[in-house]
C-alpha positions as CSV (number, residue, x, y, z in Angstrom):
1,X,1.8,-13.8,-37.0
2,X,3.9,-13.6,-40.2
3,X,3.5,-10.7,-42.8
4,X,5.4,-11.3,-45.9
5,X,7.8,-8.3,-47.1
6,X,9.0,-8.7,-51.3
7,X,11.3,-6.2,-53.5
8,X,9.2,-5.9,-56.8
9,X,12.1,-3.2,-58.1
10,X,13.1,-0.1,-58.2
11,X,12.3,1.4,-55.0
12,X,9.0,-0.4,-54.4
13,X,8.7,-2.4,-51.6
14,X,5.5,-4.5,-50.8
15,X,4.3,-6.1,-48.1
16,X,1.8,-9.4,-47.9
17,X,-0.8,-10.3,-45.1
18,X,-3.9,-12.1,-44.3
19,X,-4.2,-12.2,-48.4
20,X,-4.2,-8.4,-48.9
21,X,-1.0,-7.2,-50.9
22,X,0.4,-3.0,-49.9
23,X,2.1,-1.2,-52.5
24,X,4.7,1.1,-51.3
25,X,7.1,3.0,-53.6
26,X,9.5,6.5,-53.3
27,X,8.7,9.3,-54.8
28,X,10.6,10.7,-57.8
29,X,12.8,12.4,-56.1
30,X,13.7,10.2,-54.1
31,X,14.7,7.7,-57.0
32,X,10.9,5.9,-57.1
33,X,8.4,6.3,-59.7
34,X,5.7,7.5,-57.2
35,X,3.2,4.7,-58.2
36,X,2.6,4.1,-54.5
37,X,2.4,5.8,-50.9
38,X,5.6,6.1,-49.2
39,X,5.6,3.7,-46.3
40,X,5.7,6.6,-43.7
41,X,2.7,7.5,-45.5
42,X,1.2,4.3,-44.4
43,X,2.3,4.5,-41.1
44,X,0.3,8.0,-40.5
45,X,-2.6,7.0,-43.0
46,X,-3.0,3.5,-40.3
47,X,-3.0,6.1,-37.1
48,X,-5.9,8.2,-38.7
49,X,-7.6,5.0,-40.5
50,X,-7.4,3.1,-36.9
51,X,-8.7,5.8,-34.9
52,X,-11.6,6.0,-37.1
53,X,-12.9,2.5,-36.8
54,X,-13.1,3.2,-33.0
55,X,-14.7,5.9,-34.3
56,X,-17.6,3.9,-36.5
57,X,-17.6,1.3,-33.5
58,X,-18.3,3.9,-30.5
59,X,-21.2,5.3,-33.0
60,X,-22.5,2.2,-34.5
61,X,-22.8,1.1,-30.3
62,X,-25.1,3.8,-30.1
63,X,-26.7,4.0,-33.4
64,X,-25.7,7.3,-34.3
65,X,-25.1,7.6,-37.9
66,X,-21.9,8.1,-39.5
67,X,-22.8,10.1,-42.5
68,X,-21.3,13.4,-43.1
69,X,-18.5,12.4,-40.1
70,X,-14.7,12.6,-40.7
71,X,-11.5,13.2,-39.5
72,X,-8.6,15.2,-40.2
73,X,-5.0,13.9,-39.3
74,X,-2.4,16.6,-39.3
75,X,1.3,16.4,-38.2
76,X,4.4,18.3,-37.8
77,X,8.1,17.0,-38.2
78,X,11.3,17.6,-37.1
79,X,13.1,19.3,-39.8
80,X,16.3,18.0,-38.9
81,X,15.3,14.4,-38.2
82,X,12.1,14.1,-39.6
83,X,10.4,12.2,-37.7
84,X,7.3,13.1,-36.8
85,X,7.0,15.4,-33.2
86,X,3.4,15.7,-32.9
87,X,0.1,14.3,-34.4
88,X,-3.5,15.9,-34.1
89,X,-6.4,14.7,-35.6
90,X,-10.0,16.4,-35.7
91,X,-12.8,14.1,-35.4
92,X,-15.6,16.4,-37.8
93,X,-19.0,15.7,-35.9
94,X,-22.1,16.3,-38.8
95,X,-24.8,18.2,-37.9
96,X,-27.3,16.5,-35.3
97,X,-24.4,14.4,-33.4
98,X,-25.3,14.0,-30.0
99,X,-23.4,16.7,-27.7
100,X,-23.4,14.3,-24.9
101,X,-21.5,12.2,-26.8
102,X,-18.5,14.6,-28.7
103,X,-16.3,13.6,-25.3
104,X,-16.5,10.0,-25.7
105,X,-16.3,9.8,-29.2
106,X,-12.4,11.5,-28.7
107,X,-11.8,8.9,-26.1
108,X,-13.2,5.9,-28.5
109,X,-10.4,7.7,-31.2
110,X,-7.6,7.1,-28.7
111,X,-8.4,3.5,-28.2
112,X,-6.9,3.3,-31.7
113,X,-4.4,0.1,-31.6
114,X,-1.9,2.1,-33.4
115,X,-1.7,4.8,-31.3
116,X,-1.7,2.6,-28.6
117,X,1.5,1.2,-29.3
118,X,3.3,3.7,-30.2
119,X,2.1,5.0,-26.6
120,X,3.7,1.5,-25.5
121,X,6.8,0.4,-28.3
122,X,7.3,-3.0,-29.3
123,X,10.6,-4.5,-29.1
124,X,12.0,-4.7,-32.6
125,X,14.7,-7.0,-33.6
126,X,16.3,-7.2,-37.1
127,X,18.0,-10.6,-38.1
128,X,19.4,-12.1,-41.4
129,X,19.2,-15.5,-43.1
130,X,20.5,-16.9,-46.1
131,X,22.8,-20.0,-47.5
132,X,26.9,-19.5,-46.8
């Protein structure tokens, strides 16, 4: 698999896949025009985003409807690294959801892919390329 990464300027940074195109920029104070999500952004907005399409799966299984149902992704960082130390998210269950069920549905949330590998890191590797 190959995702495409291009420099439009400034401090935008985009990234290409599977014919979709993600905008990513810096906020102002940070030098960018804040036209765009921060990548980090991204990265959290993927973990909550993920989680809920378990979410729709595990209920569209079952056919439970998914109206009124949401989530709520919070987090907390380090304040000297700041990275990110903990992430919780609330799964809001709409009236009528089956007890039986508000278990499973937290179990289908952390089958999320994303969460999945951050549970189980990737190697990453960093190379260069270019003409002498």
């Amino acid at each position: 698999m190959e995702m495409l990464i291009h420099f439009p300027g400034g401090k935008r940074v985009s990234s290409s896949y599977k014919g979709f195109t993600v905008e990513t920029d810096q906020p102002r104070s940070e030098g960018g025009e804040g036209v765009a999500p921060e990548p980090y952004d991204l990265f959290l907005s993927s973990m909550g985003t993920c989680a809920g399409v378990y979410i729709v799966y595990f209920c569209e299984s079952r056919n439970i409807p998914t109206d009124g149902l949401s989530m709520t992704l919070r987090f907390e960082r380090n304040a000297s690294s700041h990275l990110v130390e903990k992430i919780a998210m609330e799964v809001h269950l709409p009236p009528g959801f089956p007890d039986k069920y508000r278990k499973a549905v937290v179990r289908a949330a952390q089958m999320c892919t994303v969460k999945r590998t951050l549970v189980h890191p990737p190697e990453i590797e960093v190379t260069t390329t270019g003409k002498d």
